[in-house]
C-alpha positions in Angstrom: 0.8 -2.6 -12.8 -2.0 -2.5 -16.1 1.1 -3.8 -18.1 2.0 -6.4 -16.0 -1.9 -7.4 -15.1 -2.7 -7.4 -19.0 0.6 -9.3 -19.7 0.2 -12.0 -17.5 -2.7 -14.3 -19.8 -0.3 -14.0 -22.8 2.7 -15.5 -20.2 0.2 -17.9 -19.0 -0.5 -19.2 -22.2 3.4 -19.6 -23.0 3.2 -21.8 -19.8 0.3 -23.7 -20.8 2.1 -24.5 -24.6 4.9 -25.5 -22.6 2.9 -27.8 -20.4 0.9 -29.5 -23.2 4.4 -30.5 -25.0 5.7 -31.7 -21.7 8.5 -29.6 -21.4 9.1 -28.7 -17.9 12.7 -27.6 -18.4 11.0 -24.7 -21.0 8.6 -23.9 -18.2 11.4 -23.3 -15.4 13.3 -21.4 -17.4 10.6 -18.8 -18.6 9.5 -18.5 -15.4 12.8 -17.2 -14.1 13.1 -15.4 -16.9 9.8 -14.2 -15.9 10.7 -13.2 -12.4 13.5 -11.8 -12.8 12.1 -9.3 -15.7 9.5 -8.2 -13.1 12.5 -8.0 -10.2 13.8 -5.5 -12.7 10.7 -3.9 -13.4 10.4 -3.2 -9.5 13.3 -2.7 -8.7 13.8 1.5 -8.1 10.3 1.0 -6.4 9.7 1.3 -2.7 10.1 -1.6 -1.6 11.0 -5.4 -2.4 7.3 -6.4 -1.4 5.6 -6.3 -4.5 2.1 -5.7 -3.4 2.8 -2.8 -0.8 5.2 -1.4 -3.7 2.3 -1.8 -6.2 0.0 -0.5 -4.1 2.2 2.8 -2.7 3.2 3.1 -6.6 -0.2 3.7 -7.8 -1.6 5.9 -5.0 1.9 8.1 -5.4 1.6 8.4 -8.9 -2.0 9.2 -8.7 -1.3 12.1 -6.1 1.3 13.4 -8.6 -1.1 13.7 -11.5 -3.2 15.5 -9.3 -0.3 17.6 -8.0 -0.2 16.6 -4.6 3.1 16.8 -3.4 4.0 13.4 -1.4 7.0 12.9 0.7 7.8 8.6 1.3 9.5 7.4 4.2 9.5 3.4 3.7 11.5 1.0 5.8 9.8 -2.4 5.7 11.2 -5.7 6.0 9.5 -9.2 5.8 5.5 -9.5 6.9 5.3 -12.4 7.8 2.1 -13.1 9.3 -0.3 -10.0 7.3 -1.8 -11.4 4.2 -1.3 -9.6 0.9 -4.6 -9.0 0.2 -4.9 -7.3 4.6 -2.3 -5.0 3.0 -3.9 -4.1 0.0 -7.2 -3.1 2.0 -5.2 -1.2 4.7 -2.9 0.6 2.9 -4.9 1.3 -0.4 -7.8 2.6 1.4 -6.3 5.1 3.6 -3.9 6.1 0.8 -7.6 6.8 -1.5 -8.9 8.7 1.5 -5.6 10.9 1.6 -5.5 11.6 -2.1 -9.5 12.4 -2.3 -8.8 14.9 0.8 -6.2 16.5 -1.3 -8.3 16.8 -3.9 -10.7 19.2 -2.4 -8.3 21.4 -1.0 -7.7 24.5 -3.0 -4.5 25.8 -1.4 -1.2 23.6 -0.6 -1.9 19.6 -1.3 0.6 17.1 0.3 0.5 14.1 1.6 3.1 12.5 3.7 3.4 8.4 4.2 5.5 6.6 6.5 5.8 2.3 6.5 8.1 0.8 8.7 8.6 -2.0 11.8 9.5 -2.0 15.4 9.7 -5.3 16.7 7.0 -7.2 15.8 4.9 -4.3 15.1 4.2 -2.7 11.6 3.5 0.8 11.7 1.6 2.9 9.0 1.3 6.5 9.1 -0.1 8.5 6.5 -0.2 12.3 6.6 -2.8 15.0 4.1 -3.5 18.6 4.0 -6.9 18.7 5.2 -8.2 22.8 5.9 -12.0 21.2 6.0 -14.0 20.3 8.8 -14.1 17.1 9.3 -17.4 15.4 11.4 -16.7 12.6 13.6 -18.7 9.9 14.9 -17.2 7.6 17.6 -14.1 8.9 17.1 -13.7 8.4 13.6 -14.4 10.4 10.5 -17.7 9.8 8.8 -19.4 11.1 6.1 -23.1 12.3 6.2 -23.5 10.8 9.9 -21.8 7.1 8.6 -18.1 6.0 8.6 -17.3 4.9 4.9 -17.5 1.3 3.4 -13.4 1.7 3.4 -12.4 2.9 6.6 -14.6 0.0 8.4 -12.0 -2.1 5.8 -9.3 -0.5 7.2 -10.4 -1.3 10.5 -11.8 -4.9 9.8 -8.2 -5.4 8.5 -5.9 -4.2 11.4 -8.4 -5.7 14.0 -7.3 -9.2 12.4 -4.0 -8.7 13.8 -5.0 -6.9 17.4 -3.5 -3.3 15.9 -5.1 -0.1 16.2 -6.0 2.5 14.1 -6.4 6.3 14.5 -8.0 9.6 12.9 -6.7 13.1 13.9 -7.0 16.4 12.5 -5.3 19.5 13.9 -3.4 22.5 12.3 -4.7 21.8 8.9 -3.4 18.0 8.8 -5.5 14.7 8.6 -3.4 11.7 10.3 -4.0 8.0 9.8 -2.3 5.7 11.9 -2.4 1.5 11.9 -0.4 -0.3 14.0 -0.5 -4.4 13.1 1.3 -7.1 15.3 3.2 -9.9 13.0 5.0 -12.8 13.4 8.4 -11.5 11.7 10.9 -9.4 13.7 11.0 -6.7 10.3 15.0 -6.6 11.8 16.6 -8.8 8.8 16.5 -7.7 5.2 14.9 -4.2 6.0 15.3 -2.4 2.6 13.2 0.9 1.6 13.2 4.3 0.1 12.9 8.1 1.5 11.5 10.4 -1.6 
């Protein structure tokens, strides 16, 4: 994701060459050339939606440095109807939370995360070791008697698209759940990875 983020001004300025000479034929062509490097690049990722692959690919890699073993179930299809950038701030945050919570755990560190649809529902479930207590305010975990600027994200996000979201902790497990309504069925062009 750095490579591709500090990449992208050197293809833009390929682009912009392209443009000043008028060459529109050059500028098609590098651009599929373009996508179809980064379809490579992504391809033995999680999923063909490049942000939510971005995103799980960061937070999984970053569990692994930490040595946090992490168990994937993906299944998603097409989301239509959640914005990119709702995703990010759903799906980044709780994945943070998880790998933080890991952290500070001294014995066994795992974290499980499940992504898939039902219907028109999209259903995100992510799983940590978690032997601390945990304080609660309304229902949700807080932090020195306030919830954290990224779970009221999380929950800013899912309220957007009349879901839910959920905190549990019981036999030495945190659980996050968000459930988000969308417009697309998730039933055509499902594709995902179990690791």
């Amino acid at each position: 994701v750095r490579q591709t983020r500090h990449d992208f001004r050197h293809h833009n300025m390929v682009v912009a060459e392209y443009a000043r000479k008028k060459d529109y034929q050059a500028i098609l062509e590098y651009l599929q050339e373009y996508e179809r490097q980064e379809e490579e690049k992504y391809s033995s990722g999680f999923c063909r939606n490049h942000v939510v692959n971005n995103v799980l690919s960061a937070y999984v890699n970053r569990a692994k440095q930490e040595r946090i073993e992490v168990t994937c179930d993906i299944r998603l299809g097409k989301t239509a109807g959640i914005s990119d950038y709702d995703l990010v701030s759903i799906l980044a945050n709780i994945l943070e939370n998880a790998v933080n919570a890991c952290k500070r755990e001294s014995g066994e560190k795992r974290m499980e995360i499940s992504l898939w649809q039902k219907g028109n529902k999209l259903i995100f479930v992510c799983k940590n070791t978690c032997t601390a207590e945990v304080k609660w305010k309304d229902g949700v975990p807080s932090n020195q008697e306030r919830v954290g600027v990224g779970i009221n994200s999380v929950r800013a996000a899912v309220k957007k698209y009349d879901g839910s979201v959920s905190f549990t902790a019981a036999n030495g497990i945190f659980t996050c759940r968000a459930i988000l309504n969308h417009s697309g069925s998730g039933q055509k062009e499902e594709d995902g990875v179990s690791c």
